[in-house]
C-alpha positions in Angstrom: 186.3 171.3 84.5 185.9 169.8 87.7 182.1 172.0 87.9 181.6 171.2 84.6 181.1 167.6 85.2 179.3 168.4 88.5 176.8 170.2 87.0 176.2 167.5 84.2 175.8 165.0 86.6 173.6 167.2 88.6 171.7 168.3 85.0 171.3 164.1 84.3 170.5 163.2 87.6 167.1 165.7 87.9 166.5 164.1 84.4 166.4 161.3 85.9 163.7 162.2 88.4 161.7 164.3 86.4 161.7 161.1 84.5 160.5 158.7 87.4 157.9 161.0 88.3 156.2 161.2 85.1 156.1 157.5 85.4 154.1 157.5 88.3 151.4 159.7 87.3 150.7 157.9 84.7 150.7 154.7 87.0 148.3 156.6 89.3 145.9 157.2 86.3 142.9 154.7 86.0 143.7 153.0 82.4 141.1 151.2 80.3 141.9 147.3 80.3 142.3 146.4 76.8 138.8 145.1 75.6 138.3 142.6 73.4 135.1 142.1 71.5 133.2 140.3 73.2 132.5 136.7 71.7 129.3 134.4 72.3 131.0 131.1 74.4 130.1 128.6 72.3 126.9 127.1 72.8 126.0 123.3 72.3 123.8 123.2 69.3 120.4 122.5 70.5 118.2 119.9 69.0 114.7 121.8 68.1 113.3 120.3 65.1 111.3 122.9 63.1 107.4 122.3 63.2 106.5 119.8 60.1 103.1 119.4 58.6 101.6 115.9 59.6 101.8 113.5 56.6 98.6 113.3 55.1 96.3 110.5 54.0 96.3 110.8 50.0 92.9 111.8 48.1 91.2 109.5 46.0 90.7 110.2 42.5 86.6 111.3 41.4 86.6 107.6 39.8 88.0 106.1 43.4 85.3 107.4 45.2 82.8 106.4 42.2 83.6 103.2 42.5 83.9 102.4 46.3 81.0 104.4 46.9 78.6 101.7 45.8 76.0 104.0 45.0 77.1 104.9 41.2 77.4 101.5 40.0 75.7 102.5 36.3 77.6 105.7 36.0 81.1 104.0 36.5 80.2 101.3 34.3 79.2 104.3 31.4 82.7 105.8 32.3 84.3 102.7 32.2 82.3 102.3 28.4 83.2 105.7 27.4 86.6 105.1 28.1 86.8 108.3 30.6 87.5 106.7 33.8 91.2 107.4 32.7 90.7 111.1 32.8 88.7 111.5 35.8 91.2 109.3 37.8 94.1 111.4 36.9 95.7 115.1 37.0 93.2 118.2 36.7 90.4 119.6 38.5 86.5 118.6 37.5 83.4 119.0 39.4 81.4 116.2 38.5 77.4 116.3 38.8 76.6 112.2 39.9 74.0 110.9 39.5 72.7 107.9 41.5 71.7 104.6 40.2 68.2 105.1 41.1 68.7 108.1 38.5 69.7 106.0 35.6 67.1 103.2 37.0 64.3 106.2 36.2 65.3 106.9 32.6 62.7 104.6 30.5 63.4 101.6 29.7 66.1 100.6 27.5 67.9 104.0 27.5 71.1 103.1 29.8 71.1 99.6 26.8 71.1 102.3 24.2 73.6 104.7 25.5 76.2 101.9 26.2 75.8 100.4 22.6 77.2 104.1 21.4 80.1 104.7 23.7 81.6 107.3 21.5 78.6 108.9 20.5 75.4 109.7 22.5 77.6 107.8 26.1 79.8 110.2 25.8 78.1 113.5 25.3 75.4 112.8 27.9 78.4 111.7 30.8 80.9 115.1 29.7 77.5 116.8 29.9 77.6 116.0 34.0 81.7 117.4 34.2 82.4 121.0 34.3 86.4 122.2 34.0 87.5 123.2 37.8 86.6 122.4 41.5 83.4 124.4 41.7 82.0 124.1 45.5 78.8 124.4 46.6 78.9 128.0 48.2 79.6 128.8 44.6 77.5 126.6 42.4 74.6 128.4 44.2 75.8 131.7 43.6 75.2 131.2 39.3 72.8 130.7 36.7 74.5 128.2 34.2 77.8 126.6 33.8 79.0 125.1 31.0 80.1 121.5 30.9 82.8 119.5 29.1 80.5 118.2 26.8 80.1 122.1 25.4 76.3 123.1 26.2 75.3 125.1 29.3 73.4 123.3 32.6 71.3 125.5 34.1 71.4 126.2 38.0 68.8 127.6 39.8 68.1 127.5 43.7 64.2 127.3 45.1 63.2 127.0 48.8 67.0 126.4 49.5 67.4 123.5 47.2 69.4 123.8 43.9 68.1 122.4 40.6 70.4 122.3 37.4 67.7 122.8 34.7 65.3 123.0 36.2 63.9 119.4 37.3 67.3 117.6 38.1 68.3 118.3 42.0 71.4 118.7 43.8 71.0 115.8 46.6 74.5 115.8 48.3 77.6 118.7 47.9 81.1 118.7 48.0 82.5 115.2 48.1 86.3 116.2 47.6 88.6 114.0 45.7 91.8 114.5 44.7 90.9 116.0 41.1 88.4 117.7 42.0 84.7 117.8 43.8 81.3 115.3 43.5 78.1 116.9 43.4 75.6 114.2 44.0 72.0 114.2 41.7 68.9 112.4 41.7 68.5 112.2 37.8 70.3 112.0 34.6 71.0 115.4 33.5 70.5 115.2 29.1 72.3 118.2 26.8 69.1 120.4 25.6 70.4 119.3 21.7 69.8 115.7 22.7 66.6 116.3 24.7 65.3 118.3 21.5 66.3 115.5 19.4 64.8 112.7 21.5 61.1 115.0 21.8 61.3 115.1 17.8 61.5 111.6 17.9 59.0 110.6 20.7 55.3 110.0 19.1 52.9 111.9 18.1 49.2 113.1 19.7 48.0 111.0 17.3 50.4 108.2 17.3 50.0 107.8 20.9 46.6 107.5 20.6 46.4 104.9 18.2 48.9 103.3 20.0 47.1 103.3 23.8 44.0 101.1 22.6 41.9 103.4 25.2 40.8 105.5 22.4 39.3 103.8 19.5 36.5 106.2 19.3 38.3 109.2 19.4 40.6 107.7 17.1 38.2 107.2 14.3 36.9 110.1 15.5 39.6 112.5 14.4 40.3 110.5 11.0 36.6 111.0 9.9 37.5 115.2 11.1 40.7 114.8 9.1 42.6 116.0 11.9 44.9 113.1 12.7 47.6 115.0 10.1 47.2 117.9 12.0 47.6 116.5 15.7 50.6 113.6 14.1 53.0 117.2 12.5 54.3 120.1 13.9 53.2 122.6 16.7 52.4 122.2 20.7 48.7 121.2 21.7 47.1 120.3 24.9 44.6 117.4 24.1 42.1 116.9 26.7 41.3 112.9 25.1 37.7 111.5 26.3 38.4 107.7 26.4 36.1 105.1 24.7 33.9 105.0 27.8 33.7 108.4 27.6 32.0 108.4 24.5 30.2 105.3 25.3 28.4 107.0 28.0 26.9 109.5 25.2 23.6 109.0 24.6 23.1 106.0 21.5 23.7 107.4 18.3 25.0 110.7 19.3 28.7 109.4 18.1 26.9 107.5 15.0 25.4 111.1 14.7 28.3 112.8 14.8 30.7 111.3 12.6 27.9 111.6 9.8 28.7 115.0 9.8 32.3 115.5 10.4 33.2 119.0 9.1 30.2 120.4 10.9 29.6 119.1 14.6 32.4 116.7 15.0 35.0 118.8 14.0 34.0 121.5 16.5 33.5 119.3 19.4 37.2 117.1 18.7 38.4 121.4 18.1 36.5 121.9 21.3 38.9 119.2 22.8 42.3 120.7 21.8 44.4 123.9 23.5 46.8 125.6 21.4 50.7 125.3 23.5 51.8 122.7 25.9 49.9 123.1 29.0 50.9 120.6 31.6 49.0 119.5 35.1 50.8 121.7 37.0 49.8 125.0 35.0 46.3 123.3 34.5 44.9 123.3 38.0 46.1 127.3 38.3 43.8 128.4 35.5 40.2 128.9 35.6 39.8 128.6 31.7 41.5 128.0 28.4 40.4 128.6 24.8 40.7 125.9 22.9 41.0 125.9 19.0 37.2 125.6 18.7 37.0 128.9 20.4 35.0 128.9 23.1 36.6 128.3 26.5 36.6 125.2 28.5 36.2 126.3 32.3 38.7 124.6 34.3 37.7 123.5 38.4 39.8 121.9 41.2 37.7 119.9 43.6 39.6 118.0 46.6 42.4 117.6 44.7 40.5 116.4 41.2 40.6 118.8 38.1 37.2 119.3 36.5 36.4 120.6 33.2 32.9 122.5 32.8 31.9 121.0 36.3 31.6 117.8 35.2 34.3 116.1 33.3 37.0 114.9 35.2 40.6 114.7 34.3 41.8 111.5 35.4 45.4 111.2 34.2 47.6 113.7 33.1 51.0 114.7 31.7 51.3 112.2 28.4 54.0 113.7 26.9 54.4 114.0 22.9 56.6 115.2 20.4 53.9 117.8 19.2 52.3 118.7 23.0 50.7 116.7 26.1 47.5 114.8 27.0 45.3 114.9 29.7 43.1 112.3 29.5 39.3 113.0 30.4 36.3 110.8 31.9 33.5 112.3 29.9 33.3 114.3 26.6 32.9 118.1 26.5 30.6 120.1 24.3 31.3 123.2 23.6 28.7 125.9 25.5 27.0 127.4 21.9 26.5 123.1 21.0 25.1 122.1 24.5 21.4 124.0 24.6 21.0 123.4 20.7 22.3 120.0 19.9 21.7 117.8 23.2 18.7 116.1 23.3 16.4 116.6 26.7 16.1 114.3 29.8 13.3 112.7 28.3 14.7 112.1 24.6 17.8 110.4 26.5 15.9 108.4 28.4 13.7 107.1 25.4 17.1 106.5 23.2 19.5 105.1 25.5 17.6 101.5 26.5 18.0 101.0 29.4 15.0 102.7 31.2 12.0 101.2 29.1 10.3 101.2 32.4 10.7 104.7 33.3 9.5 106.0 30.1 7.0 103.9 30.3 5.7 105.3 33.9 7.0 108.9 32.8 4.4 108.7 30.1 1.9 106.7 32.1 2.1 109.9 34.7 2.2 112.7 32.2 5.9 113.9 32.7 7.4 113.2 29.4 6.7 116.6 28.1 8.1 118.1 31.4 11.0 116.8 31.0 11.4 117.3 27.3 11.2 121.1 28.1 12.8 124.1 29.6 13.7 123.9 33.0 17.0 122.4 34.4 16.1 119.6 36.2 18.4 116.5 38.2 17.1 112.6 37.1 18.1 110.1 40.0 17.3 107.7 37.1 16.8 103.8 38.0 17.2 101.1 35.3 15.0 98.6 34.2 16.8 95.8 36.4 16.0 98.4 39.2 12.0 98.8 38.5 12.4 94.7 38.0 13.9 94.3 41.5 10.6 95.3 42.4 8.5 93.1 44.6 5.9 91.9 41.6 3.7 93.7 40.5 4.5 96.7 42.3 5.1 98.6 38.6 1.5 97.1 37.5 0.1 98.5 40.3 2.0 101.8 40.5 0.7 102.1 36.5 -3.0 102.1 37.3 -2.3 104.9 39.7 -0.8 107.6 37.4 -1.8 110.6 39.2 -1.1 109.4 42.7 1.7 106.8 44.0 3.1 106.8 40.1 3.9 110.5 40.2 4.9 110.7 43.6 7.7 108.2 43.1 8.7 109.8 40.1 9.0 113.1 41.3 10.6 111.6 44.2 13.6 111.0 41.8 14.0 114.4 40.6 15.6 117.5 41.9 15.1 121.0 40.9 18.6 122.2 38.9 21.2 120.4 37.3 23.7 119.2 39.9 26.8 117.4 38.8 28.3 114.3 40.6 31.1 116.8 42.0 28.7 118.8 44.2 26.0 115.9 44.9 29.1 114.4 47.0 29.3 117.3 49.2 25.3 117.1 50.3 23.7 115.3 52.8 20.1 115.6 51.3 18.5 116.9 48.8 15.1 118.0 48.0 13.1 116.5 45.7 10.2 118.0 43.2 7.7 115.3 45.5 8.8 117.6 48.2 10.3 114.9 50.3 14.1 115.1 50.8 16.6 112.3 49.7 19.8 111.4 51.9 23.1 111.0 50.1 26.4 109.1 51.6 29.6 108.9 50.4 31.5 106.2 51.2 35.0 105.8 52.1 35.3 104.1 48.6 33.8 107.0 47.0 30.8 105.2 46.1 27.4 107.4 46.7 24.2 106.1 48.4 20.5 107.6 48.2 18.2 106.9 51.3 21.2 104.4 52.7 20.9 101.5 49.8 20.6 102.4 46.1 23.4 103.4 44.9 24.8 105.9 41.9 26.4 103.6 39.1 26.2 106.6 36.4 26.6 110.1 36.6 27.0 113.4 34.7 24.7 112.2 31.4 24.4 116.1 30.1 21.2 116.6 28.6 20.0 120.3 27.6 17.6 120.6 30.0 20.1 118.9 32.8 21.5 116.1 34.2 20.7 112.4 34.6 22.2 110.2 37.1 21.7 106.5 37.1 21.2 104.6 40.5 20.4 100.8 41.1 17.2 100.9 42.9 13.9 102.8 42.6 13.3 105.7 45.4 10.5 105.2 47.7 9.0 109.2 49.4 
């Protein structure tokens, strides 16, 4: 019993150390400290403020900038009339085509009067007519052909040399004034809706009208009544009328016009015919052309001179572009005769001479000297000729004495005064001289004026008198060899 309890005690006791020693090696292992997840130490918020755009300055409305511009003055006043300021000052997005008051200041007279007094009607198209829906800038206004406007119709948008033109005439003069609502497009003229334009040609004048109206052209006038042509030239169709003025038929020899309106369905109808081109041909597509047929049928020959347009050499165009509800006229210095008319129906040098009046003395001396029938005849001769004051200016008696010498001094001076050819004003300007049929030459100076000499003192007063054998021009003083 005794070893019985020995050996439990024994048995309990090396339990006991087998125990203890297990301890230990697990002591003597390395043992993972007990982690914790790991936490951020709280951080003291930091004060960044996140990036902000800078405030910015608010856009004015289209009408804002109209207004303080200072420059639009008649446009915001026809807003204002229309009653669209409203709708240009508020939400949306225009682009608005301005145009300056110098614009409206070019319209004629009375139109901005007559556009206010219809707010609603005519005000209103023409300004919605100037506004197209959206912000269109520059870079793309250039890149189209039309664009169509509040007002309904089309403006038309082309670009030439750089510059942009909405149809055609009207130009772009400033770009891309930003407003709030939208973008400014500034213009030098007042841009009109092609169905009001149309409507305003219809009711512009006549050809005819105008030239009743003028007062310059009486003659031409009565001219085209006796032709019964005023219907024609007063309804529809496009013409180009080239209209001599009442000094232009004046200058005719006397009686021609008496002449010709005894017979107008013969000659008079084919020279006012002679007169007329069929379309509306304005300066501009004039002085490119070196002839048009005109309703006569034969063509006018067409020359440009320093600048001045020139019809069949000799008659000058001196103011162009009248613009008519049925075409345009050109008005003309001289009256044209068609080229079949000319060698048949004009009379000669001579026959001029002896109608017109005023050279009694050269006639006279002509006949004295023998050169009447010379000059009568065929040939094409140029007449330097001087005027009865001009033979009187004389020292007296000179013309007594020059008459009892036909065949010496007489013809002499008289041939003095004639050059071989028919040379029109236009090229007698470019010479320095010119020989005459006495063999001697005659000096020519142009003054800044314009005004032509001879030999330094007598002057041209008249030129281009068309005979059918040439040309007369009258000076102011007789020609001494």
């Amino acid at each position: 019993m005794k070893n019985l309890k020995t050996l439990i005690v024994l048995l309990i006791f090396s339990l006991v150390l087998v125990a203890c020693g297990g301890s230990e090696e697990v002591a003597e292992e390395p043992t993972a400290e007990p982690t914790v997840a790991p936490t951020e130490e709280p951080m003291e918020e930091e004060m960044v403020e996140e990036p902000t755009e800078e405030p910015m300055a608010e856009m004015n409305s289209i009408v804002d900038i109209a207004v303080a511009d200072g420059r639009f003055t008649t446009l915001v006043a026809a807003v204002q009339a229309a009653g669209l300021a409203e709708t240009l000052s508020g939400e949306g997005s225009f682009t608005v085509f301005a145009p300056t008051d110098d614009a409206f200041a070019a319209l004629p007279e009375g139109t901005v009067e007559s556009l206010l007094a219809d707010p609603e009607g005519a005000l209103t198209d023409v300004l919605l007519y100037h506004v197209v829906d959206g912000a269109v800038m520059a870079e793309t206004v250039v890149t189209l052909d039309s664009a169509t406007t509040l007002q309904g119709e089309d403006v038309t948008i082309t670009v030439t040399d750089g510059s942009v033109f909405l149809n055609e005439t009207v130009q772009v003069i400033i770009t891309d004034i930003e407003a709030s609502n939208g973008v400014i497009h500034v213009i030098d003229a007042v841009l009109l809706p092609p169905s009001m334009a149309a409507a305003e040609e219809e009711m512009a004048p006549s050809i005819a009208e105008i030239a009743v109206a003028d007062g310059r052209f009486t003659t031409l006038v009565a001219a085209l009544d006796a032709a019964g042509l005023v219907e024609t030239l007063s309804g529809e169709g496009s013409f180009t009328v080239f209209a001599p003025t009442d000094d232009a038929f004046a200058a005719l020899p006397e009686g021609t016009v008496a002449s010709l309106l005894e017979d107008p369905a013969g000659a008079l109808t084919d020279i006012l015919l002679y007169h007329v081109v069929d379309g509306a041909v304005p300066a501009e597509t004039v002085v490119t052309l070196e002839s048009a047929t005109t309703l006569q049928g034969e063509d006018v020959t067409i020359t440009v001179t320093d600048g001045n347009v020139f019809l069949n050499d000799t008659v000058q165009v001196i103011i162009t572009d009248i613009e008519a509800s049925n075409g345009i006229i050109h008005v003309i210095d001289g009256v044209l005769l068609p080229p079949s008319m000319t060698a048949e129906e004009l009379p000669s040098i001579a026959e001029i001479a002896v109608a017109d009046g005023r050279f009694t003395t050269l006639v006279a001396a002509l006949d004295a000297a023998g050169l009447v029938e010379t000059l009568s005849g065929e040939g094409s001769f140029t007449v330097f000729a001087p005027t009865d004051d001009a033979f009187a200016a004389l020292p007296e008696g000179t013309v007594a004495a020059l008459l009892e010498d036909p065949a010496g001094a007489l013809t002499d001076i008289l041939l003095y005064h004639v050059v071989d050819g028919a040379v029109p004003a236009e090229v007698v300007v470019t010479l320095e001289s010119a020989t005459t049929l006495n063999g001697a030459d005659v000096t020519i100076t142009v003054t800044e004026d314009g005004e032509v000499f001879l030999n330094d003192t007598v002057q041209v007063i008249i030129t281009d008198i068309q005979a059918s054998n040439g040309i007369i021009h009258v000076i102011d003083g007789v020609l001494l060899p």
